[in-house]
C-alpha positions in Angstrom: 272.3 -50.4 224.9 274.6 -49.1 222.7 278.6 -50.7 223.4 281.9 -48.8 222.9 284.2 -51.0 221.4 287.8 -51.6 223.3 289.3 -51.2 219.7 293.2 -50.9 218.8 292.4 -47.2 218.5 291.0 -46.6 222.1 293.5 -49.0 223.6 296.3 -46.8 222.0 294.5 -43.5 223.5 294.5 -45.0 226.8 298.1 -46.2 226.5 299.0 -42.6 226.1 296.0 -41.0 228.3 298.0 -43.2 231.2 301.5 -41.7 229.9 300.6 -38.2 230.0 299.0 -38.3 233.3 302.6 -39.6 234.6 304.6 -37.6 233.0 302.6 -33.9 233.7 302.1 -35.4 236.9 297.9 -35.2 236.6 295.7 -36.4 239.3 293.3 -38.6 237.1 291.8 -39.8 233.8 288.5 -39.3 232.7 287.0 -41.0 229.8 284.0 -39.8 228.1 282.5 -43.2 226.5 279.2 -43.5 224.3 278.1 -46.7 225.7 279.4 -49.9 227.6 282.6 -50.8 227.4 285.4 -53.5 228.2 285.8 -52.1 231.9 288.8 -54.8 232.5 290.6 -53.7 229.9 290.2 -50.1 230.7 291.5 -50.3 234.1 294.5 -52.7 233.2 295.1 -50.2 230.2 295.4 -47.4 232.7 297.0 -48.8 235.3 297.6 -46.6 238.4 295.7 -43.4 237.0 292.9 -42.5 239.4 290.8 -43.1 236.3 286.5 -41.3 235.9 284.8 -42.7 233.2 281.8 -40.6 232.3 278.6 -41.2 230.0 275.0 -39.8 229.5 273.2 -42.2 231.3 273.5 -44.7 234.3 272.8 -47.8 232.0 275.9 -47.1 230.4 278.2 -47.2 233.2 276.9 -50.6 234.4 279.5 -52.9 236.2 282.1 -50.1 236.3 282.1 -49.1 239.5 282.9 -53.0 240.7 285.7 -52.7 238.0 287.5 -50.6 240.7 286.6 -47.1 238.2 284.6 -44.1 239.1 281.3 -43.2 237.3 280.3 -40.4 236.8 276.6 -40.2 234.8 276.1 -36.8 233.3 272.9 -36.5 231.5 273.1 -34.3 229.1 272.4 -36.3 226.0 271.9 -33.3 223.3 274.3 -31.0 224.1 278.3 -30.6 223.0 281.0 -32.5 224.2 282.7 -30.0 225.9 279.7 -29.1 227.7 279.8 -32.8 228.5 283.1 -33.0 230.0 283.0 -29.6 231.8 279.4 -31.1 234.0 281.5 -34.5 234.1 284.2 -32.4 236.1 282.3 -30.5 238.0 280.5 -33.3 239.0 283.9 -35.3 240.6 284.9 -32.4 242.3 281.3 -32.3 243.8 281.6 -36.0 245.0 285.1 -35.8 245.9 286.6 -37.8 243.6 289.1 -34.9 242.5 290.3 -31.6 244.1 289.5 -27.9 242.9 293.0 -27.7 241.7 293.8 -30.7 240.3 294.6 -31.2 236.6 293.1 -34.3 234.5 294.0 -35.8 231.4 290.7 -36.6 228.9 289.6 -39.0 226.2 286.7 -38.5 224.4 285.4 -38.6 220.9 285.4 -35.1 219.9 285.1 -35.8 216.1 283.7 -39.3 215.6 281.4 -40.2 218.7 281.9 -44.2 217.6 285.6 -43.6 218.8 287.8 -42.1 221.4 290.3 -39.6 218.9 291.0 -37.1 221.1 292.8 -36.0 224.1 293.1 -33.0 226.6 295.3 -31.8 229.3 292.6 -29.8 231.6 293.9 -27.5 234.6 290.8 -27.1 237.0 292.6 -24.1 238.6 292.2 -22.5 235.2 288.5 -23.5 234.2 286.0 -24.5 236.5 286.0 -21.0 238.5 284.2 -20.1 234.7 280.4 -20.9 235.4 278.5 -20.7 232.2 274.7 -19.8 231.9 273.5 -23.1 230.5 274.6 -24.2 234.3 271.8 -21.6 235.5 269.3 -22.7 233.0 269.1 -26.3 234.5 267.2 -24.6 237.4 264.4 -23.9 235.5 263.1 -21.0 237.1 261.2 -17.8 236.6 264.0 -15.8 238.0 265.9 -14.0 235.2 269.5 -15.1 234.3 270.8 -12.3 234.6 269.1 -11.7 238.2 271.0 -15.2 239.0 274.2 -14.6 237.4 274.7 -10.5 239.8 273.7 -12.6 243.1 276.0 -15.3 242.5 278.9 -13.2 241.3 278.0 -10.9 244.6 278.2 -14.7 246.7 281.2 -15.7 245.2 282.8 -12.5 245.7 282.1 -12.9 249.3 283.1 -16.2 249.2 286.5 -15.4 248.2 287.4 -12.3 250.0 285.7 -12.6 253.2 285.6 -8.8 254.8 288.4 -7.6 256.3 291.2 -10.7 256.1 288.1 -12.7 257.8 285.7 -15.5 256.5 281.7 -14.3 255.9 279.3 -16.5 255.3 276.1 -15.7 254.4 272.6 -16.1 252.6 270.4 -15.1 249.4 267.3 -16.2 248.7 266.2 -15.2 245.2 262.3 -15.1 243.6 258.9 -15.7 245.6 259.8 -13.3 247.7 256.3 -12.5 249.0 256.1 -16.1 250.4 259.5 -16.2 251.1 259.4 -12.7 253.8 256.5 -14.9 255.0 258.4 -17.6 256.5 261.0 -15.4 257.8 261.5 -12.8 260.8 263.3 -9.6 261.3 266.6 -10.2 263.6 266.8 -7.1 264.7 267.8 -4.1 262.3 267.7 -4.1 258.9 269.9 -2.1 257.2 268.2 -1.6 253.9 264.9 -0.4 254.9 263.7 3.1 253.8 265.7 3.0 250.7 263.9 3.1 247.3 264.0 0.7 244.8 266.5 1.9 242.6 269.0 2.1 245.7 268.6 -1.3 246.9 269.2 -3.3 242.6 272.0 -5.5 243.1 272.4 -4.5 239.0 274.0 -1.3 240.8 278.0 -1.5 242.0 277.4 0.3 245.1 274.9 -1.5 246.1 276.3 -4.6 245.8 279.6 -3.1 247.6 277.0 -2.1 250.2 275.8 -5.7 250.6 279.4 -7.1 251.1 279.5 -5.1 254.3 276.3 -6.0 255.4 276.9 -9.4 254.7 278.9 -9.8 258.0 275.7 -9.5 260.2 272.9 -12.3 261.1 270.1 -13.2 258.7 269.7 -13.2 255.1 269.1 -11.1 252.2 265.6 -11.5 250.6 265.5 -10.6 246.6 262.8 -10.6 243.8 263.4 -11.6 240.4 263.7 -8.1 239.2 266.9 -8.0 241.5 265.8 -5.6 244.1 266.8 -6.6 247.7 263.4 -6.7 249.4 265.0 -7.0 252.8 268.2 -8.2 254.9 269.0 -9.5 258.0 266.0 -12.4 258.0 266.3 -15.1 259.5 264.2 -18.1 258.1 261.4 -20.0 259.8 261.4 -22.9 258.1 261.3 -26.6 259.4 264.1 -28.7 257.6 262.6 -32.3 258.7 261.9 -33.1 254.9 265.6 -32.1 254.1 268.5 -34.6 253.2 272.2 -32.7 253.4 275.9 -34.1 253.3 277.0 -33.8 256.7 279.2 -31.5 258.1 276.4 -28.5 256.5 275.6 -25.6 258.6 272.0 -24.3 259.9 272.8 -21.7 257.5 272.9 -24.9 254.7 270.0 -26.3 256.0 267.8 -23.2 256.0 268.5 -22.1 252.9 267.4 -26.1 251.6 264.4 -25.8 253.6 263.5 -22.4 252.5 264.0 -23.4 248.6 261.6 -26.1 249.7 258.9 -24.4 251.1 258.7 -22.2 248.1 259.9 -21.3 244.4 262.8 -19.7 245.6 266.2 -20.6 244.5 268.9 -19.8 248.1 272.3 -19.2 247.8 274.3 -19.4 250.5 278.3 -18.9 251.6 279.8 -20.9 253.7 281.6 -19.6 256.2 284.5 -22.3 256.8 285.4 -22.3 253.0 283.9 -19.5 250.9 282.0 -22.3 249.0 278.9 -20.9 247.8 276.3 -23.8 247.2 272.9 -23.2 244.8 269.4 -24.4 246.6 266.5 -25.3 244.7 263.3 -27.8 245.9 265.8 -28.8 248.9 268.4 -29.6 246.9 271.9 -28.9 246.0 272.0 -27.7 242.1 275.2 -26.0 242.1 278.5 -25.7 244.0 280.5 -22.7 243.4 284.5 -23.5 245.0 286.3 -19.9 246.3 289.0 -19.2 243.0 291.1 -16.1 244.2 290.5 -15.1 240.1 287.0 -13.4 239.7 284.4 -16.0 238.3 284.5 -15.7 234.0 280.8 -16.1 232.9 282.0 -17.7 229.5 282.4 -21.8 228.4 284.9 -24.0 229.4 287.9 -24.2 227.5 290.3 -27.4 226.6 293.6 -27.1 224.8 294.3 -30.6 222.7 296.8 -32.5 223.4 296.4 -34.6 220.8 294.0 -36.1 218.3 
């Protein structure tokens, strides 16, 4: 296992990493390492910072966690640093480690991977409402990007405005459809039916307007990959024994895990309390989406240096 050496360099970094979260009052550290590391030193070094340290894989981040730090293991071995620290983000505000809002000071080697030489002020406010399409890739399905990305700018719209001044929350359950109107029933009307194709695209602004309003009533809206709305107001049949959720998840949660289950489908669903919109695949949480009152930005993450 490859170590990351507590040199004068690094301790100097996190002399000043510690500083600048003080003094621009930030609401943790995260260190992006390249291997084990003096953990001791790292947490005397930043004293009372709420400090992440991050790394590609588990092995790495051995004996941190005891060291009074929080890991976080990204696994993305290959791909840019800043793609790096952007999953590394999104994954503490995911486990609760930071808020939505908060801002976090960053170390990482962004020239020189044997050393920490830079740092980064990082406004989550700013950045993480900006989802980028390598995110959507990770789920590996046959659904088309851009079929994903309309849906879950659609979700995320409702997410954030609600209808009328009042919360919606709702579902969309995306590819496999055939299978997927199969282990679902009709709750009454549905509001789509008798339309032709072109009519019921979500690639179309008035449809997707349309949606929003139909959103407020039961059920969920069934879509093929081609990003036609197959049907609405269905509400799944699905058994969720052979689902594990974070409590404090809705039926509406749980049916759209089962249902991504029980088929190739990926679910998307709003919730209600929050606006969160949360990505289902094979039962499981791949991505959550948090309510920004700014329109999502379908572009990479940012960081402005602070220092090098």
């Amino acid at each position: 296992m490859k170590q990351q050496k507590f040199t004068k360099q690094f301790a100097e970094f996190l002399r000043i990493g510690a500083a600048l979260v003080k003094q621009a009052e930030a609401d943790a550290l995260l260190i992006f390492v390249e291997g084990v590391c003096e953990w001791e030193q790292i947490k005397a070094g930043a004293g009372n910072a709420k400090t992440i340290v991050a790394a590609d894989d588990e092995e790495a981040l051995e004996g941190a966690k005891e060291t009074g730090l929080m890991p976080i293991v990204v696994e993305l071995d290959e791909s840019p640093i800043l793609e790096k620290l952007t999953h590394a983000l999104v994954e503490s505000v995911a486990d609760d480690i930071i808020a939505t809002g908060a801002s976090v000071v960053a170390l990482y080697s962004g020239f020189d991977e044997s050393r920490i030489d830079t740092i980064s002020l990082v406004r989550l406010s700013e950045h993480l409402g900006r989802l980028t399409s390598r995110d959507l890739r990770r789920l590996e399905t046959s659904v088309p990007l851009e079929t994903l990305k309309h849906v879950i700018d659609l979700a995320v719209d409702i997410g954030r405005e609600g209808r009328e001044g009042k919360p919606v929350g709702t579902m969309f359950v995306v590819g496999d459809h055939r299978k997927v109107l199969h282990h679902s029933v009709a709750s009454g009307f549905d509001p789509i039916k008798g339309y032709n194709r072109k009519e019921r695209s979500i690639f179309d602004n008035r449809v997707r307007e349309g949606l929003k309003e139909i959103a407020q009533l039961d059920g969920a809206f069934i879509i093929n990959a081609d990003g036609v709305v197959e049907a609405a107001c269905r509400l799944v049949d699905v058994s969720s024994a052979s689902v594990t959720l974070s409590k404090g998840l809705g039926a509406r949660h749980w049916a759209g895990a089962a249902i991504s289950k029980k088929t190739k489908s990926i679910a998307i669903v709003v919730s209600e309390s929050n606006g969160t919109v949360r990505v289902f695949q094979n039962g499981e949480v791949m991505l959550r989406i948090e309510p920004f009152r700014r329109a999502m930005k379908w572009k990479d993450l940012d960081f402005d240096n602070a220092g090098e």
